[in-house]
N, C-alpha and C positions, 0 to 999 in steps of 0.2 A: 721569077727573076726579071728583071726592070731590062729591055734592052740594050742602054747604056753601062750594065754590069760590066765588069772588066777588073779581074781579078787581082791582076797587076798593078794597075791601078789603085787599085782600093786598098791592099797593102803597101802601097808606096806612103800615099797618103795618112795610114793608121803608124807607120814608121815615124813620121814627123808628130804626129799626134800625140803619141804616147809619151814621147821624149822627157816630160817634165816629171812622170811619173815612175817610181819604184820597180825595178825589173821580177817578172816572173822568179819565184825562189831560185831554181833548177837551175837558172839560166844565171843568174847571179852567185851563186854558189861555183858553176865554170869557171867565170871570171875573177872569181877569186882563188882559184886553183884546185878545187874542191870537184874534179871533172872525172876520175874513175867511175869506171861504169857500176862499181859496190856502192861508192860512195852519191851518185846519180839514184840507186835503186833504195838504197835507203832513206834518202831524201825526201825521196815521192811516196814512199810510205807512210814515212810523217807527215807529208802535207795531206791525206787523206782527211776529209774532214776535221780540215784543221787550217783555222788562216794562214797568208803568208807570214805573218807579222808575230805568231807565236814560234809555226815550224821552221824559219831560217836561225831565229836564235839556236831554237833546240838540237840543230843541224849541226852549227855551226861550232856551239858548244861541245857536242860528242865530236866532230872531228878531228876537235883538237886535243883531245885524250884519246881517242882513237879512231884510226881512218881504215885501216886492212880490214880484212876478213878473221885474219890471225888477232887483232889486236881488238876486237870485237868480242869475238871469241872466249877468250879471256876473261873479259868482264862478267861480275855475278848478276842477275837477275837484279836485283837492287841497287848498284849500278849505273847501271845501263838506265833504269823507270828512273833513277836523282837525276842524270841527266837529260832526258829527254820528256822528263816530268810535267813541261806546260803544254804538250800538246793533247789532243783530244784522243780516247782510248790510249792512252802511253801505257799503261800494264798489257795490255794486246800487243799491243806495237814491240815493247819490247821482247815479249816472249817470240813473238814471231822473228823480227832483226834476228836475234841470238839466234834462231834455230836456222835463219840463211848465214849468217857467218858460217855454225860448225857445221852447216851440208857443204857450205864450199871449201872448208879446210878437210873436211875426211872422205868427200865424194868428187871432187875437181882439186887438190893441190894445193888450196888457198889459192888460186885465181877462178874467177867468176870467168865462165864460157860468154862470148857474145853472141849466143844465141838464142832467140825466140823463145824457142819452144822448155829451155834451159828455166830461162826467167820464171815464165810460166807454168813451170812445175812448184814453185814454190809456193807456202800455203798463205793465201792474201795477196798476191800478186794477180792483176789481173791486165788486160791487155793496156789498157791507159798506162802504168806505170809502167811497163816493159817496157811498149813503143818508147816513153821521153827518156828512159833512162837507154838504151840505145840509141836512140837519134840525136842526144846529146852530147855525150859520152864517146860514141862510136860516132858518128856522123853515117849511121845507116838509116834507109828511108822509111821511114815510120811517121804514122800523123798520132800525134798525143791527143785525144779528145778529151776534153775534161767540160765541167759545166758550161765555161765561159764561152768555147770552141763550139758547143753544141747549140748555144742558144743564140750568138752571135750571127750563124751561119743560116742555120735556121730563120730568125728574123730577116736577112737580107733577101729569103727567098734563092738562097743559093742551094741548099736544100733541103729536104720536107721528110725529118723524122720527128719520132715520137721520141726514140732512146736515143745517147749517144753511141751506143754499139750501132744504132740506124744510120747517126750521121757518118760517121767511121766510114761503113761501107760507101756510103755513098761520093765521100769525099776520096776515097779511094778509087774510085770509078774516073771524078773528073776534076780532082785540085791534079795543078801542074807538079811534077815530082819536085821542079826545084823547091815549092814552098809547104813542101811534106813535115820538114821540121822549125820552119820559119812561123808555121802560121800559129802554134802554141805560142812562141817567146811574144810574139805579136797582140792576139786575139785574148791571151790572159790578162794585162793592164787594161787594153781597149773593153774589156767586160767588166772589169772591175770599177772604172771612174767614167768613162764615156758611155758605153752601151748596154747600161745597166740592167738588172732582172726586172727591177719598177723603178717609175719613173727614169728610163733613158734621156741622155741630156743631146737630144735630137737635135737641139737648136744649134751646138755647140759640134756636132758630129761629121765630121770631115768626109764622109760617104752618103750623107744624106740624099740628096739627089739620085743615089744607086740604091736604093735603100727599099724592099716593098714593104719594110716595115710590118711584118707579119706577126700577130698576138699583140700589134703597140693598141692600147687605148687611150693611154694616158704619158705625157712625156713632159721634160724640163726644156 
């Protein structure tokens, strides 16, 4: 990491950056009121390998036929895959959805616990999608790593894993806790059109100068 790093900084700067660009699903689904911590955990299921730009429809679509646990629930197996039909694996996806709807309506009440280890029980949930659907949802401190958070943090030399279960820890060691759940809403547009997987558009990158640029060989 480059001396001049400064964390704060470098998020201030990727704030202004991003600005012209499309919000993280997750985070855009809040804002339009779509912020239950069910409706958070489903979300980020569907965006499992799966663009933004397929999973917010399909999100957005089943919300509005159904947002509860109960009202999920409900729905038949065929359903639920018409609705959420363009994303990637949606016959998985739905069987899985459905089977957390009726755990949380016949083992928690139809309300979803906020907690950790709750989420985590469920089959296909793994810590990426708990952490943002809490940190979202709840505004508890969780870092969402997903590819963009992994590779982003990684290349600045901020720091040095192979997985993002590696970066995770390590970002849980020494990102500041205020930007525990800032640095997903943040680091997912700046990965996706500035600090890209190949050819990064280095020239145009508001951090560059803080930047060790680690795996770049080739950039825009």
């Amino acid at each position: 990491m480059k001396p001049n790093f400064e964390i704060s900084a470098a998020l201030g700067r990727i704030e202004t950056a991003i600005s012209p660009f499309p919000k993280a699903a997750l985070f855009e689904l809040r804002e339009r009121g779509y912020g239950s911590l069910f409706e958070q955990l489903v979300a980020c299921i569907l965006s499992i390998r799966t663009y933004d730009e397929e999973s917010l429809p399909a999100a957005l679509k089943l919300f509005q036929t159904a947002r509860t646990p109960r009202e999920v629930a409900a729905l038949s197996m065929d359903e639920l895959d018409a609705l959420i039909g363009n994303c990637t694996f949606h016959e998985a996806k739905s069987a899985q959805i459905l089977e957390i709807a009726r755990r949380i309506e016949t083992e928690f009440g139809g309300e979803l616990p906020a907690h950790l280890e709750t989420l985590l029980s469920f089959k296909g949930v793994g810590p990426k999608c708990a952490h943002l659907a809490l940190g979202i949802a709840c505004d508890d401190p969780f870092i969402g790593v997903d590819i963009h958070v992994h590779r982003v943090t990684n290349r600045w030399g901020y720091v040095a894993a192979k997985t993002p279960e590696k970066s995770l820890a390590q970002l849980e060691e020494k990102l500041p806790r205020e930007f525990w759940i800032e640095i997903n809403r943040l680091l997912v547009p700046f990965g996706k059109h500035i600090c890209t997987g190949t050819l990064p558009r280095c020239s145009s990158c508001p951090v560059l100068e803080m930047c060790e640029r680690v795996g770049v060989t080739k950039s825009r």
